[in-house]
gemmi code that builds the backbone of each chain (N, CA, C; Angstrom):
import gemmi

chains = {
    "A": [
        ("UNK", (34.473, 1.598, 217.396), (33.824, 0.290, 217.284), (33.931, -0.442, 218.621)),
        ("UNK", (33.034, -1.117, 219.076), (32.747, -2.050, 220.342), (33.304, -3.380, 219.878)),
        ("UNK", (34.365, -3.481, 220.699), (35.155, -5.164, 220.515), (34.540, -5.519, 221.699)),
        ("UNK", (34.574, -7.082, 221.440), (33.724, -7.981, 222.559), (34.514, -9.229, 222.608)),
        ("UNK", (34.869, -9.906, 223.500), (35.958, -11.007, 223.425), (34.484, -11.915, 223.741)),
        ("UNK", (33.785, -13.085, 223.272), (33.230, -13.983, 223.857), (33.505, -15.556, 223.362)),
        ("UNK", (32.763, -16.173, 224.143), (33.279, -17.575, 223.402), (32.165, -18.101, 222.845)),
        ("UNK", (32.436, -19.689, 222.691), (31.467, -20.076, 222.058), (30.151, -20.538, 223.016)),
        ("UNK", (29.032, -20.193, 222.160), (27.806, -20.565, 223.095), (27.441, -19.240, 223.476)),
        ("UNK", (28.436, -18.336, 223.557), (27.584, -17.304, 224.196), (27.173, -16.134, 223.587)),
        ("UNK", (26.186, -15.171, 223.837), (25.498, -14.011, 223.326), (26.311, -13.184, 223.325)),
        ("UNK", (25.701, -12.430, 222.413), (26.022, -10.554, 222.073), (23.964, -10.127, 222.047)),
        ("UNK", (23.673, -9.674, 222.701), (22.303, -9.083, 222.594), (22.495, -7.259, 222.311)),
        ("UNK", (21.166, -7.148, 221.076), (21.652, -5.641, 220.648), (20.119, -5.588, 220.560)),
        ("UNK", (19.779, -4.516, 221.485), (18.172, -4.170, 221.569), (17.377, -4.902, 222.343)),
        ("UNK", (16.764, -5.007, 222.479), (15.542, -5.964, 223.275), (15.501, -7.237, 221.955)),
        ("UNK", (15.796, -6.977, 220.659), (15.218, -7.993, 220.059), (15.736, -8.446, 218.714)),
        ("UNK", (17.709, -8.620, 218.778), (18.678, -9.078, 218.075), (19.476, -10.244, 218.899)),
        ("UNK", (19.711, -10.658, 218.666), (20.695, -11.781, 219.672), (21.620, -12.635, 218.694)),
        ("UNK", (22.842, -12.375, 218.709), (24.282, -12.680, 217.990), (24.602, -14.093, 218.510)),
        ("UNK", (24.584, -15.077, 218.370), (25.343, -16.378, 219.489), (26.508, -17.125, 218.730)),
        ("UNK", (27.436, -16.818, 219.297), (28.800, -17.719, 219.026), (28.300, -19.446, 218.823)),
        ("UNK", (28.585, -19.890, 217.977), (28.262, -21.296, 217.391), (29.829, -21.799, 217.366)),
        ("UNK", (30.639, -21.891, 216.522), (31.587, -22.613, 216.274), (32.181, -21.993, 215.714)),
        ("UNK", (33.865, -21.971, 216.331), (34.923, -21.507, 215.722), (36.246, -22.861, 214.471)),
        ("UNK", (36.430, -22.199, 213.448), (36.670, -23.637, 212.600), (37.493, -22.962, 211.982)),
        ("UNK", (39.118, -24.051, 212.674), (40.576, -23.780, 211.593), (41.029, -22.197, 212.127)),
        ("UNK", (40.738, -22.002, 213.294), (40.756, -20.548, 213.917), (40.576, -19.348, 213.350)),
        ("UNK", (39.890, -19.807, 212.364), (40.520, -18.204, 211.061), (38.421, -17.924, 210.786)),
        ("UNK", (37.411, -18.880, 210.903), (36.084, -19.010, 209.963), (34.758, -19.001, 211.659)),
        ("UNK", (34.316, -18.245, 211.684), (33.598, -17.811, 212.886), (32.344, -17.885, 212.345)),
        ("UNK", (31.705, -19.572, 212.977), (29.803, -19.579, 212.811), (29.562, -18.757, 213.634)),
        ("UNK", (28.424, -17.900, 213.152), (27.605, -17.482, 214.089), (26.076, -17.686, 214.308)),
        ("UNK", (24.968, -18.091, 215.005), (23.641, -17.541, 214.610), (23.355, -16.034, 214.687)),
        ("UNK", (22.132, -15.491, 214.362), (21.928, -13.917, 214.817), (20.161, -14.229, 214.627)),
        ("UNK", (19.555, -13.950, 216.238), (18.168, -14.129, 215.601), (17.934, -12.453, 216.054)),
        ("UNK", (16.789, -12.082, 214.692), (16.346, -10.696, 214.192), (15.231, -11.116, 214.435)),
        ("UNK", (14.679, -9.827, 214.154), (12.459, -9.562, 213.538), (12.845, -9.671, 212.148)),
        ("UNK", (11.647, -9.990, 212.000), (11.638, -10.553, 209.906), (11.949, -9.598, 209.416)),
        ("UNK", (11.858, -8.341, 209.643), (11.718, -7.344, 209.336), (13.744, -6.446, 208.861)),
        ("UNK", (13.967, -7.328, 209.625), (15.444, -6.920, 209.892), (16.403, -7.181, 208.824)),
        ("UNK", (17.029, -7.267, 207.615), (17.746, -7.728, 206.747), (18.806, -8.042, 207.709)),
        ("UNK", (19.374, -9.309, 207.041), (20.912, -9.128, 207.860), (21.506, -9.942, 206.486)),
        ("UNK", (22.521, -9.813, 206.051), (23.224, -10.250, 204.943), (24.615, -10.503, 205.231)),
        ("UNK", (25.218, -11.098, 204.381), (27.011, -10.636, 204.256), (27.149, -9.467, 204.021)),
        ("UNK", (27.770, -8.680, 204.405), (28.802, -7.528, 203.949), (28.560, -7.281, 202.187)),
        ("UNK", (30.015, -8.138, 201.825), (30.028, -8.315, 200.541), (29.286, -8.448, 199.573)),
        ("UNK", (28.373, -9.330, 199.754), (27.175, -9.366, 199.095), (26.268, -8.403, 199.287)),
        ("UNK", (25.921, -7.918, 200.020), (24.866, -6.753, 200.194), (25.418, -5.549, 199.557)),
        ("UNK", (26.550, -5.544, 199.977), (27.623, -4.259, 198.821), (26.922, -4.335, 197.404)),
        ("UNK", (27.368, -5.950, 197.238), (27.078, -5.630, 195.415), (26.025, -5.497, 195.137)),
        ("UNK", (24.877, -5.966, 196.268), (22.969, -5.821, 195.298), (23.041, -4.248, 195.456)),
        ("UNK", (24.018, -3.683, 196.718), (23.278, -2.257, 196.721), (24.043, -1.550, 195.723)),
        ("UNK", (25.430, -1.796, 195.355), (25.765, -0.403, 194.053), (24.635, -1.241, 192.838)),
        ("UNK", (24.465, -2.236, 192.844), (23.894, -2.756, 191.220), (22.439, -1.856, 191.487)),
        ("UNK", (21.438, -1.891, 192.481), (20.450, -1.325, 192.905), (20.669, -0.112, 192.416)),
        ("UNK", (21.567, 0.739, 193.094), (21.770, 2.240, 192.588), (22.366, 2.542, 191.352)),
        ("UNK", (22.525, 1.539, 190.878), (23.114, 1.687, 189.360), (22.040, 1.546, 188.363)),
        ("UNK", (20.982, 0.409, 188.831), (19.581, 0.266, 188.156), (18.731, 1.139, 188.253)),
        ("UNK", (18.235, 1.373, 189.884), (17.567, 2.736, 190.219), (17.543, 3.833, 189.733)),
        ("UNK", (17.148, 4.787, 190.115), (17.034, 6.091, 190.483), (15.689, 6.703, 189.202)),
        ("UNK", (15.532, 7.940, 189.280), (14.607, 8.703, 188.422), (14.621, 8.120, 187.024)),
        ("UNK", (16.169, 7.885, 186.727), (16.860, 7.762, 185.482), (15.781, 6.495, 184.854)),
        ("UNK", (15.066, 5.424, 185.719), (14.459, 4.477, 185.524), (13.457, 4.645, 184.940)),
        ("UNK", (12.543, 5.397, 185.659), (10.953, 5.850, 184.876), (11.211, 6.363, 183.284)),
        ("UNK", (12.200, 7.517, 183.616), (13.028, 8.155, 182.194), (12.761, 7.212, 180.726)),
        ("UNK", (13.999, 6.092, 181.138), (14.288, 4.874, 180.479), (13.380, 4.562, 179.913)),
        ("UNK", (11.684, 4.243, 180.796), (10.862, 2.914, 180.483), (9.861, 3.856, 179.489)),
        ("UNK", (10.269, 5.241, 180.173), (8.740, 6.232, 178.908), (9.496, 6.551, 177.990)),
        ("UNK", (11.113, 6.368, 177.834), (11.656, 6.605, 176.137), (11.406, 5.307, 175.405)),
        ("UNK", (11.510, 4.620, 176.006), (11.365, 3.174, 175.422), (9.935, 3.150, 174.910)),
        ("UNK", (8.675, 3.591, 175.499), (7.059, 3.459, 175.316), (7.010, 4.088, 174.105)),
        ("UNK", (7.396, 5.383, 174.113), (7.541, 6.331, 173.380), (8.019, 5.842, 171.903)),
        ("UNK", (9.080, 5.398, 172.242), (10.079, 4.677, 171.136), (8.986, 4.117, 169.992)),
        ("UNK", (8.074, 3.150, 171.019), (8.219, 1.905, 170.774), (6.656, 2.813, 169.845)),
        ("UNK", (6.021, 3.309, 170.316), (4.530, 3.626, 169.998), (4.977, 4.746, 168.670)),
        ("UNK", (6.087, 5.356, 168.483), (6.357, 5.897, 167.190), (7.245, 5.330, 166.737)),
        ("UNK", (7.727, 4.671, 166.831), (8.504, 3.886, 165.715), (10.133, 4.553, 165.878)),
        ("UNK", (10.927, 5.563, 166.750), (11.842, 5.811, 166.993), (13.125, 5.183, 167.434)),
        ("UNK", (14.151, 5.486, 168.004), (15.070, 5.261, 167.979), (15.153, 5.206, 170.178)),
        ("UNK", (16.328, 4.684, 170.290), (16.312, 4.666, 172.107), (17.637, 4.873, 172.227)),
        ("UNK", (17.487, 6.009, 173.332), (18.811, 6.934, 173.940), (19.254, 5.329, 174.791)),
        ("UNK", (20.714, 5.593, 174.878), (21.182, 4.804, 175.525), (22.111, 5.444, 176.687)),
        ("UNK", (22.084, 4.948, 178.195), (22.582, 5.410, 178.991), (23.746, 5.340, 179.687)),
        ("UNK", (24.731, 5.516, 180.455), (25.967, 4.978, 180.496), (25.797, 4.439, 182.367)),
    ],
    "B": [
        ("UNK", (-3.475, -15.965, 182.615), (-2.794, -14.557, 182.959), (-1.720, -15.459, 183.140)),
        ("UNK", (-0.532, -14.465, 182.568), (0.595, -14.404, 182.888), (1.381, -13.572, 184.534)),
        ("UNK", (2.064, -14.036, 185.009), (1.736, -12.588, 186.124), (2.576, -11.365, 185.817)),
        ("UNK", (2.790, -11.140, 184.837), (2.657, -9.588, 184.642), (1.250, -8.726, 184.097)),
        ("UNK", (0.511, -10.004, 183.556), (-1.131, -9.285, 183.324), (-1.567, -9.667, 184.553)),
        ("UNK", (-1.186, -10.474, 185.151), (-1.729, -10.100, 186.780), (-1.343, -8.590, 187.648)),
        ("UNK", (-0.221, -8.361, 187.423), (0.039, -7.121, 188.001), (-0.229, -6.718, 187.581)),
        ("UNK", (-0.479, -6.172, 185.857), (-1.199, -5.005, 185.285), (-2.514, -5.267, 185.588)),
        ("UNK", (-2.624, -5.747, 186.022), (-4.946, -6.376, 185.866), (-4.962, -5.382, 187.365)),
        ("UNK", (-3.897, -5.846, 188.023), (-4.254, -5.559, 190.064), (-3.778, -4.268, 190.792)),
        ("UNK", (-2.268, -3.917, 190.192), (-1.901, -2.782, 190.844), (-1.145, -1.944, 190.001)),
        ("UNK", (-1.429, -1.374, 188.746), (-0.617, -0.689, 188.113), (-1.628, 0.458, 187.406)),
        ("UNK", (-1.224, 1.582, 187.464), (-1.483, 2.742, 186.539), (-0.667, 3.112, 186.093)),
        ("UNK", (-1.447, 3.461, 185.015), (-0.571, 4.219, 183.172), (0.554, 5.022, 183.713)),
        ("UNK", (0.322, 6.287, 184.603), (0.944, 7.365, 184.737), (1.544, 7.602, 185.379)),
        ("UNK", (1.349, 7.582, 187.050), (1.832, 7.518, 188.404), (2.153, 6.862, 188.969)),
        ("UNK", (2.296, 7.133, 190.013), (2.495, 5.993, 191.360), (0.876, 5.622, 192.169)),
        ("UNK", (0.755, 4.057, 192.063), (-0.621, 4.168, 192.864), (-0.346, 4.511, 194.471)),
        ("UNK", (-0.430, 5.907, 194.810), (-0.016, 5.941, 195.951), (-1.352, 4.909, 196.898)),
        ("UNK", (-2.275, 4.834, 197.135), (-3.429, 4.282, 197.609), (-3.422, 2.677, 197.561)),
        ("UNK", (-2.649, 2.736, 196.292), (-2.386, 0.737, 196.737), (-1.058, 0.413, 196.826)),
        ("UNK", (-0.320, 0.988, 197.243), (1.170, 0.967, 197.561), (1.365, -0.229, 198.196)),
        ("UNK", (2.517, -0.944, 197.409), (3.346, -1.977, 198.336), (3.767, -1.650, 199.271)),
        ("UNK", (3.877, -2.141, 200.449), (5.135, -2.419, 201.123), (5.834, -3.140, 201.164)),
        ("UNK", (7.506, -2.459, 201.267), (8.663, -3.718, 201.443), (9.040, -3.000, 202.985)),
        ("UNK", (8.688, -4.000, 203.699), (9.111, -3.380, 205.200), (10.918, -3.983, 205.294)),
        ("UNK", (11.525, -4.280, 204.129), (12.658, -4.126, 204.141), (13.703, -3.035, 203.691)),
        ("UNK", (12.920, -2.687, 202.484), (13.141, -1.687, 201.899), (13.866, -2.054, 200.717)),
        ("UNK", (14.775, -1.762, 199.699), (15.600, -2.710, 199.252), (16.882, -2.093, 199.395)),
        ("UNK", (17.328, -3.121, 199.101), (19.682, -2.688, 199.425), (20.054, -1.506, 198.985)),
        ("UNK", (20.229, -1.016, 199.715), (20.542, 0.406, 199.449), (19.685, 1.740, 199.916)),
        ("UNK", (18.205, 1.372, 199.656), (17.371, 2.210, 199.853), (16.436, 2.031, 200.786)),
        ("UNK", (16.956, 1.348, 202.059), (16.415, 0.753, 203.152), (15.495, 1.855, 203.762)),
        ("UNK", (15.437, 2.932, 203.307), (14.491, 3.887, 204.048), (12.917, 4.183, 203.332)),
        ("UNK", (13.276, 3.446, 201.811), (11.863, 4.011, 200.618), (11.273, 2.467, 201.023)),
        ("UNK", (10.637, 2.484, 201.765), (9.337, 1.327, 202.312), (8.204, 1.038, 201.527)),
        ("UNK", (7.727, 1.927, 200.743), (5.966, 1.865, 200.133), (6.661, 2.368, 198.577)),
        ("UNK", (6.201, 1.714, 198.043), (6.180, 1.974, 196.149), (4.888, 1.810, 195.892)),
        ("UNK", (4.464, 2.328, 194.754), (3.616, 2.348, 193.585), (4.379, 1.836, 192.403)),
        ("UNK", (3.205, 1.023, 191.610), (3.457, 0.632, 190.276), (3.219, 1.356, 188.930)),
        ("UNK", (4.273, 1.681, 188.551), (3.295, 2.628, 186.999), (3.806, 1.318, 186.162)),
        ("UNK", (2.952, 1.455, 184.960), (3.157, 0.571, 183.750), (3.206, 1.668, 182.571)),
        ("UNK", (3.920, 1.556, 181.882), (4.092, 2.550, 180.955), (3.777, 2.101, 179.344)),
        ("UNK", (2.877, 0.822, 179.600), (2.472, 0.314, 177.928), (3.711, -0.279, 177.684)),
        ("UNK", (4.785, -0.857, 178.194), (5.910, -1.455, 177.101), (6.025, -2.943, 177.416)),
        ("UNK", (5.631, -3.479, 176.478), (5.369, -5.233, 177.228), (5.289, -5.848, 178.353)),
        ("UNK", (6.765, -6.620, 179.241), (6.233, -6.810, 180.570), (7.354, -6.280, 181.086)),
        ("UNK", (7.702, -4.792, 181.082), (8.485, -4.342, 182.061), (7.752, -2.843, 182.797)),
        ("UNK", (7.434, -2.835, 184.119), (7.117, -2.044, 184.608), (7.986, -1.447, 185.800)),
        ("UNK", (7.517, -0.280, 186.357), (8.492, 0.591, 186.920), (7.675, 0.461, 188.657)),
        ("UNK", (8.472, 0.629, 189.667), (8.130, 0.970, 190.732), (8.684, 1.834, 191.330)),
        ("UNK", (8.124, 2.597, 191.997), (9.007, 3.853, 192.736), (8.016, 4.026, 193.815)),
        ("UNK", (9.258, 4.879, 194.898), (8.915, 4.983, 196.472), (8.113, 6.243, 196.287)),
        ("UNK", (7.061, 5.860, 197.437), (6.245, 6.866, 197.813), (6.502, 8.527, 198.400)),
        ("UNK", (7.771, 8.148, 199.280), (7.801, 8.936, 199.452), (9.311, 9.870, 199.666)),
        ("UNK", (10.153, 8.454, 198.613), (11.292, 8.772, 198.437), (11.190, 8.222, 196.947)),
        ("UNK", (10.916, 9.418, 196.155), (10.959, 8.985, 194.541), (12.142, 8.737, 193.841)),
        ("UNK", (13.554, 9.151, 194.532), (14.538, 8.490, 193.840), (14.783, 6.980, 193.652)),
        ("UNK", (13.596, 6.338, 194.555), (14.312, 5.283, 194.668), (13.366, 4.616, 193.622)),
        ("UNK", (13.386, 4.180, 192.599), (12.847, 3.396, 191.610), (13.356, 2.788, 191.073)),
        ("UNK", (12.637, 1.376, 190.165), (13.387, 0.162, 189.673), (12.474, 0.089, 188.568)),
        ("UNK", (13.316, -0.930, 187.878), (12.197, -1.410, 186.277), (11.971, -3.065, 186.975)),
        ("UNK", (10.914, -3.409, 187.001), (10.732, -5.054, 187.122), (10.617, -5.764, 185.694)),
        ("UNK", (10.877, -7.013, 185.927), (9.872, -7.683, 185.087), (9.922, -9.219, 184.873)),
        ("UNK", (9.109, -9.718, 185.065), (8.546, -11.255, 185.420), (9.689, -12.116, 185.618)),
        ("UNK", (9.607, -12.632, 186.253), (10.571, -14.449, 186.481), (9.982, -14.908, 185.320)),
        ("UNK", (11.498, -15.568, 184.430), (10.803, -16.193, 183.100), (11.351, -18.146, 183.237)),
        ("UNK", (10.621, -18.921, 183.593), (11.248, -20.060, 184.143), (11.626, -20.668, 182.998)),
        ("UNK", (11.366, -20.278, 181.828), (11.650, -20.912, 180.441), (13.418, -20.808, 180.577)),
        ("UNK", (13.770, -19.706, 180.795), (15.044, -19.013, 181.136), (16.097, -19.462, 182.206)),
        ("UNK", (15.334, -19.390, 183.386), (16.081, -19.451, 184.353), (15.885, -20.817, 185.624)),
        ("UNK", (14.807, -21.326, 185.167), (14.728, -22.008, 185.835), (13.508, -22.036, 186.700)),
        ("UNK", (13.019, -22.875, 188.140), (11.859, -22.365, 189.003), (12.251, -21.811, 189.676)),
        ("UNK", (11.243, -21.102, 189.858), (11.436, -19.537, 190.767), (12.082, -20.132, 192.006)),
        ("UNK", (12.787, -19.011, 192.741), (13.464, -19.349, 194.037), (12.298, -19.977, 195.061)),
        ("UNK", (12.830, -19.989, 196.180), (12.132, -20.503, 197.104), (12.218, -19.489, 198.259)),
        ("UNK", (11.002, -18.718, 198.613), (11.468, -18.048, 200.028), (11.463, -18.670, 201.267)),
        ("UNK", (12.348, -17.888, 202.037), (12.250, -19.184, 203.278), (11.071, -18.625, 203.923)),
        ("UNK", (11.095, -19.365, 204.827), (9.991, -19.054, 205.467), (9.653, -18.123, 205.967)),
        ("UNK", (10.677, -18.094, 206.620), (10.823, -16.739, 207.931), (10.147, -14.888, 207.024)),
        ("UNK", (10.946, -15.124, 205.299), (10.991, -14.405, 204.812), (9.407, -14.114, 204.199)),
        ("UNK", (8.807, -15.300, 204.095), (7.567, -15.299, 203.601), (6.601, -14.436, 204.811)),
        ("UNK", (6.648, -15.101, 206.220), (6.282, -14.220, 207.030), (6.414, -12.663, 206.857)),
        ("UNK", (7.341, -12.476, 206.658), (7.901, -11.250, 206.504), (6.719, -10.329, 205.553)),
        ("UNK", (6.302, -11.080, 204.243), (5.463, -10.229, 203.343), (3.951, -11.157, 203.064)),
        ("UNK", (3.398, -11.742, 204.570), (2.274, -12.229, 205.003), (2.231, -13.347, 204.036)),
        ("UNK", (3.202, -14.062, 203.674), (2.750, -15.465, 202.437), (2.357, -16.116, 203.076)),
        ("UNK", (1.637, -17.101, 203.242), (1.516, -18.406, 203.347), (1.849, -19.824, 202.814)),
        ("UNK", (2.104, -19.469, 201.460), (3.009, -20.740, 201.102), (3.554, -19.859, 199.903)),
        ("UNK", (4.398, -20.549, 199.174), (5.081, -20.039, 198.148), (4.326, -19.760, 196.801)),
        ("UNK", (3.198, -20.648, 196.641), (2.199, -20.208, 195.774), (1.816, -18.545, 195.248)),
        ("UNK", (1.777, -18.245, 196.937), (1.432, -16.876, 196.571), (2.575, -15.914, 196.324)),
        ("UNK", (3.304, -15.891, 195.814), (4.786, -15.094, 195.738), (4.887, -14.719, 194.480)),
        ("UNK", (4.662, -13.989, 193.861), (4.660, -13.187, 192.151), (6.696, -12.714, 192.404)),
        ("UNK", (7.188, -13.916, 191.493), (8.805, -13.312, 191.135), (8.960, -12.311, 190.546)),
        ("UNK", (9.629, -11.411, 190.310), (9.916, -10.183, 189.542), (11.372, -10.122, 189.745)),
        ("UNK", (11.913, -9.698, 188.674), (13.682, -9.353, 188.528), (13.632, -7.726, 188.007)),
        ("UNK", (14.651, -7.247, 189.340), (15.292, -5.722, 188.528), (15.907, -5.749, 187.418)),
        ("UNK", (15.394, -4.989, 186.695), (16.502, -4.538, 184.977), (17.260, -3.692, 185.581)),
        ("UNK", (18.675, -3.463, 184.649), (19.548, -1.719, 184.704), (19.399, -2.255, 183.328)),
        ("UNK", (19.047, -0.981, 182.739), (19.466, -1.145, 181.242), (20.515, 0.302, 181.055)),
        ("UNK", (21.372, 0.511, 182.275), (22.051, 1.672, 182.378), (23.476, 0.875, 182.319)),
        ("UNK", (23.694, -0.344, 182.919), (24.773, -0.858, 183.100), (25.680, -1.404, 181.432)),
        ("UNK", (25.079, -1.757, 180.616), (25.603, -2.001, 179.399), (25.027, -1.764, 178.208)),
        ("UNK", (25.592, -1.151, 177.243), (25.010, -0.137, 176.208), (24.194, -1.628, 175.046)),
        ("UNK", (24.827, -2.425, 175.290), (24.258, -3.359, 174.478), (23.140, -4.155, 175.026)),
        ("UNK", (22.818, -4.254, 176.275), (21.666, -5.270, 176.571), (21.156, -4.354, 177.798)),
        ("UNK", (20.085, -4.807, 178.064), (19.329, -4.978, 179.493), (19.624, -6.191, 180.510)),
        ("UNK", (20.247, -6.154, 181.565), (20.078, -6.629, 182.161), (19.377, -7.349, 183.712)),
        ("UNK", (19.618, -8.055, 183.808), (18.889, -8.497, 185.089), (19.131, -9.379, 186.185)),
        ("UNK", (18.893, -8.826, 186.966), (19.509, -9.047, 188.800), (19.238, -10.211, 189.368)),
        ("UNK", (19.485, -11.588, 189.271), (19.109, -12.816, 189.437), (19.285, -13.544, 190.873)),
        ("UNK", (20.744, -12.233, 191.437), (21.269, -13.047, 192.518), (20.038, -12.451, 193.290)),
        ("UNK", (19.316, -11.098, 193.414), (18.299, -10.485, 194.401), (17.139, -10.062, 193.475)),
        ("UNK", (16.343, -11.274, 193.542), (14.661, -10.960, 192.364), (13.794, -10.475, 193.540)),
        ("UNK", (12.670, -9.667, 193.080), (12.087, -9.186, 194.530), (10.788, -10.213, 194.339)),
        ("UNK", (10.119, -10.324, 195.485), (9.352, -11.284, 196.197), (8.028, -10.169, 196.031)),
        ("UNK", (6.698, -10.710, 195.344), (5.431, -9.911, 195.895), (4.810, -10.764, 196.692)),
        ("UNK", (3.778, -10.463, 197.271), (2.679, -10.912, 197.784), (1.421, -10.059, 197.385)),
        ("UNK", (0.524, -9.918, 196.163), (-0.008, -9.316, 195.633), (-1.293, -9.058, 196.442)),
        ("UNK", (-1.665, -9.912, 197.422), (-2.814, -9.764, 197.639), (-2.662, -9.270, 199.262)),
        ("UNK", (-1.623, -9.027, 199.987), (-1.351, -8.436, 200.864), (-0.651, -7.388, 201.071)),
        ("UNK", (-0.239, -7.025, 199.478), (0.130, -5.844, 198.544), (1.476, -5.934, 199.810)),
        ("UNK", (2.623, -6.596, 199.741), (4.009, -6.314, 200.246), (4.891, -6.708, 199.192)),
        ("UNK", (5.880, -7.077, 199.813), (7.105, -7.172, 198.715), (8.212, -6.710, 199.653)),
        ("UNK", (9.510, -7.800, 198.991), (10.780, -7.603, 199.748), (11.749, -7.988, 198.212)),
        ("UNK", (13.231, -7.725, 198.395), (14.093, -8.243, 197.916), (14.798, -9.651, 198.385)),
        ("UNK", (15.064, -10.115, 197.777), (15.713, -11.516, 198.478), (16.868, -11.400, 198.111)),
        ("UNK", (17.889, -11.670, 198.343), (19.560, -12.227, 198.427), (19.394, -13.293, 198.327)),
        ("UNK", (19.396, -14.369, 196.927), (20.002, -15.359, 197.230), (21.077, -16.027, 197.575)),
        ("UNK", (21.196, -17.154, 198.571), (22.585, -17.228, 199.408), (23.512, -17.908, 197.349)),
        ("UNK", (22.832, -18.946, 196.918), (23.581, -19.455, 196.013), (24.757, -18.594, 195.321)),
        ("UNK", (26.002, -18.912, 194.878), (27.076, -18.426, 194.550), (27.093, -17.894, 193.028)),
        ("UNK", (26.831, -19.028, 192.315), (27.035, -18.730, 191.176), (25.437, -18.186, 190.488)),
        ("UNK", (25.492, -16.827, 191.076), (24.126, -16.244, 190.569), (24.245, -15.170, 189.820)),
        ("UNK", (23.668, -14.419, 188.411), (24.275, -13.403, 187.836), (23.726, -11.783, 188.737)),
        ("UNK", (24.511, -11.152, 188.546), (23.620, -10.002, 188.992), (22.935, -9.449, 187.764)),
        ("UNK", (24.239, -9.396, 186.394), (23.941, -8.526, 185.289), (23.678, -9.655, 184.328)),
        ("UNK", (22.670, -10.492, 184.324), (22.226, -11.468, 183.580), (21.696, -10.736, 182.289)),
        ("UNK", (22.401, -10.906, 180.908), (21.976, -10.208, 179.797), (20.533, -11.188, 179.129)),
        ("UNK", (19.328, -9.912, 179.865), (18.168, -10.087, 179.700), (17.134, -10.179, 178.097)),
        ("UNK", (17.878, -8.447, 178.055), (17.395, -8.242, 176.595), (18.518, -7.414, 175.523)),
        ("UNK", (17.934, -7.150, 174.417), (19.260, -6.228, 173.643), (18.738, -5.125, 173.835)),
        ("UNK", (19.220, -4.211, 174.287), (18.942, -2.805, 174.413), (18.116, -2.347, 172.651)),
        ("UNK", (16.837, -2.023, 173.463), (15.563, -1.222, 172.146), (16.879, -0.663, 171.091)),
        ("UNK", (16.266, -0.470, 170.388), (17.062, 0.235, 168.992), (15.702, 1.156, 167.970)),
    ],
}
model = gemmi.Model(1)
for chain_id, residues in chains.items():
    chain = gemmi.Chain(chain_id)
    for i, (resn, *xyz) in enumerate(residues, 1):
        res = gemmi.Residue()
        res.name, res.seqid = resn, gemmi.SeqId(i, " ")
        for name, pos in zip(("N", "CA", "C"), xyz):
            atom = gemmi.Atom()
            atom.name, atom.element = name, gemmi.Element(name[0])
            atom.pos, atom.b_iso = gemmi.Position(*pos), 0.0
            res.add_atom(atom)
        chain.add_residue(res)
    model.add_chain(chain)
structure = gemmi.Structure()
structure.add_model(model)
structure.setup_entities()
């Protein structure tokens, strides 16, 4: 990993077209930062992006389509619905 | 129209993936930052429909409508983000929430803290993160079919 000692006010540039800028350090422990991206770029918390992505892959996958045509199925004969873990 | 008979009216087939009118999420969503273009199938079951990547088919989701009776008015995208999937104002933004109906044997749920964003008529779409705290992920939507 690339450690970078900078202060406040100043850049971290990553690419031609990310730019990190030290804003304000608060209670020495809580580090503002800006970060300007392309729209295109997600940038999130950590933590939070963790949880949309296991809930995502927990919602996702093949298993989904599966789900929605037992359910059609279900629903158009009058049956019963597998349940998944 | 409701806008899920808007999406069924605009971009959904019975069977497949419309590969030919494929969204893009030039974000991709969390996790699956690489499946960019989905198709919509609708599979006949009220208003929950399925999307999956073009050209990464694992990556698929169940949508289904922002219900404001429920939850409230729809989020707000920022701006920057609206750019992102050619909006122009928030008007044009069709809400949709992921189901797992894998996560609990008793309900369906639904993903409140990240509802995805359309833009139907510039056929994109992103996920949003809302920053707010107290947001559900596994918001018990429906009771699991029986």
């Amino acid at each position: 990993m690339l450690v970078l000692r900078r202060k406040i006010g100043q850049v971290i540039r990553i690419n031609d077209d990310i730019r990190i800028i030290i804003q304000d350090v608060q209670n020495e422990h809580i580090v503002r930062i800006g970060i300007e991206a392309p729209k295109d770029v997600p940038v999130h918390r950590l933590e939070i992006y963790n949880l949309i992505q296991q809930e995502n892959r927990s919602a996702g996958g093949a298993d989904a389509l599966k789900w929605l045509k037992g359910v059609s199925d279900d629903s158009s004969s009058g049956g019963t619905e597998e349940h998944h873990d | 129209m409701t806008a899920v008979q808007a999406v069924q009216k605009s971009i959904m087939t019975e069977a497949e993936p419309d590969h030919g009118g494929a969204f893009h999420f030039p974000q991709g969503m969390a996790g699956f930052s690489d499946a960019c273009d989905y198709g919509f199938i609708y599979q006949g079951h009220g208003d929950i429909v399925c999307i999956q990547s073009t050209d990464h088919p694992e990556a698929a989701f169940l949508l289904t409508q922002w219900d404001e009776q429920r939850l409230g008015s729809v989020p707000t995208l920022p701006v920057e983000l609206c750019q992102c999937i050619h909006a122009n104002n928030q008007e044009q933004i069709m809400w949709m929430l992921v189901l797992n109906p894998f996560a609990d044997h008793a309900w369906v749920t639904a993903n409140v803290k990240a509802p995805v964003a359309l833009n139907i008529e510039a056929r994109m779409g992103l996920q949003y993160i809302r920053q707010e705290r107290e947001l559900d992920i596994r918001y018990h939507w429906q009771r699991q079919p029986s």
